[in-house]
N, C-alpha and C positions, 0 to 999 in steps of 0.2 A: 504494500500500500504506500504511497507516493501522497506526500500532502503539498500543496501547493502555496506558498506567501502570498495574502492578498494586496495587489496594487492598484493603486485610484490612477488612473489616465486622466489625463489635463481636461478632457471634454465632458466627464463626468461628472461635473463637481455641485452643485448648490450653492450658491451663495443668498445667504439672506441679510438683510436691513436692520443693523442694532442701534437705537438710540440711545445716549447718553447723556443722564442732564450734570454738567459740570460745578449746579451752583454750591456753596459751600463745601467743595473736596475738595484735596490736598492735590496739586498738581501732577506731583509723581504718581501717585497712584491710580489717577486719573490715565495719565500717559503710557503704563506699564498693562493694565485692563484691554486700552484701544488699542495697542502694540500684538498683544496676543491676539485678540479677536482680530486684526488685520494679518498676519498671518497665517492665522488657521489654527495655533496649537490650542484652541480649545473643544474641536472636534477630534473622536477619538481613531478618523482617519486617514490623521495629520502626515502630510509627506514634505519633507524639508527642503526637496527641488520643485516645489511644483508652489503657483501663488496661489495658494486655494483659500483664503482667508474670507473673509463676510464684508460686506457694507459696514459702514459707522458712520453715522449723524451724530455728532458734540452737540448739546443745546447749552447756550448761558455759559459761554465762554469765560464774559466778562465777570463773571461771579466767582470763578475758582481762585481759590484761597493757597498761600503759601504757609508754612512753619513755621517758627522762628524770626530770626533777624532778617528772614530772606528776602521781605518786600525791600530792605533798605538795602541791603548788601548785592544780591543779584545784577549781573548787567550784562547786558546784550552785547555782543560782536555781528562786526560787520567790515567789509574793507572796499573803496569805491574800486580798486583797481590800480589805482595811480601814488607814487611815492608818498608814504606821509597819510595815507589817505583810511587810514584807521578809525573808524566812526562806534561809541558808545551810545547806550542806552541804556536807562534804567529800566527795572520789572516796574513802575511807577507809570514813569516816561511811555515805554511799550504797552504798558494796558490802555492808557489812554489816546495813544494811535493808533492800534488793531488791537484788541484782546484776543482774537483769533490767533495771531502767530504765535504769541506765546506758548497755546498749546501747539501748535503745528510744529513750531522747531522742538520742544518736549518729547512728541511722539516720533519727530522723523529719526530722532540720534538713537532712536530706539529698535529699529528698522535694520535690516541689512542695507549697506552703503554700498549696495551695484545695482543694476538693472532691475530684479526683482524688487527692493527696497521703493525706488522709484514708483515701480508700476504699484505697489498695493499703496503709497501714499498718495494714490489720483484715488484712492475709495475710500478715501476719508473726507469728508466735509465737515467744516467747523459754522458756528453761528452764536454771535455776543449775544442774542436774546433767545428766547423760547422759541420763536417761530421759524420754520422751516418749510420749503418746498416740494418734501420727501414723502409727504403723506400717501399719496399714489402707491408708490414702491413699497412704502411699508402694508400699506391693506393688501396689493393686490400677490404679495410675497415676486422674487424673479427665480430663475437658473430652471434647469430640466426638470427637479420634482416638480415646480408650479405649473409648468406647462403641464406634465403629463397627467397630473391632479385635472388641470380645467380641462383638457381632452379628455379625461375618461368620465367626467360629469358629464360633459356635451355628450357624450355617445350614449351612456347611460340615461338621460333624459330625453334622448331620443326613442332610444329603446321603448322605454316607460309608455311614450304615446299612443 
């Protein structure tokens, strides 16, 4: 008897739409939660070369909270290009210009730093208030089980008549 290792092919996969509401949590932890669930390791048929991770909608960016001395000590990098051209920002400073990036650079250093890393940070969307565009995607779920869920209702309610 010959047992065979199960493996998930790239076209197989599920992806579904997790929301997140960011207000009063601690930023890391925040960031470490959407990290996972953008790669996938919180499904139990997690493969390390493949981007099979989920959707994530942040809500109330602007709300998420720091530890410590970190609202006053923290500070952003950034470099225009050009000699000299080294630019700061405080976590202060950056909430009150986007409170999105904040979390964004959080979650992408958390990310693999190649091509894959990239591609699963276009499935994250951030938003400083409650309201989102996503409601669609979340009711109507996406990837191959949805479809073949509302195909086999369609055919079954046909059936039925």
């Amino acid at each position: 008897m010959t047992t065979k290792t199960f493996r998930l092919s790239g076209n197989s996969m599920d992806r579904k739409w997790h929301v997140i509401d960011a207000a009063g949590r601690p930023l890391g932890r925040i960031a470490s939660e959407v990290a996972q669930v953008l790669l996938g390791k919180h499904k139990p048929t997690y493969e390390p070369h493949l981007a099979m991770g989920d959707y994530v909608v942040i809500i109330n960016a602007s709300k998420v909270e720091l530890t410590g001395e970190k609202t006053r000590q923290k500070v952003y990098y950034r470099h225009s290009g050009y000699p000299g051209g080294l630019k700061e920002r405080s976590y202060i400073e950056q909430m009150d210009r986007d409170a999105g990036r904040v979390l964004e650079k959080a979650v992408k250093g958390m990310l693999p730093h190649n091509v894959r890393g990239r591609e699963l940070f276009r499935h994250m969307k951030v938003y400083a208030g409650a309201e989102h565009p996503h409601e669609a995607q979340l009711r109507a779920g996406t990837g191959d089980r949805a479809r073949k869920t509302a195909a086999k209702a369609a055919t079954q309610n046909d059936v039925g008549e």
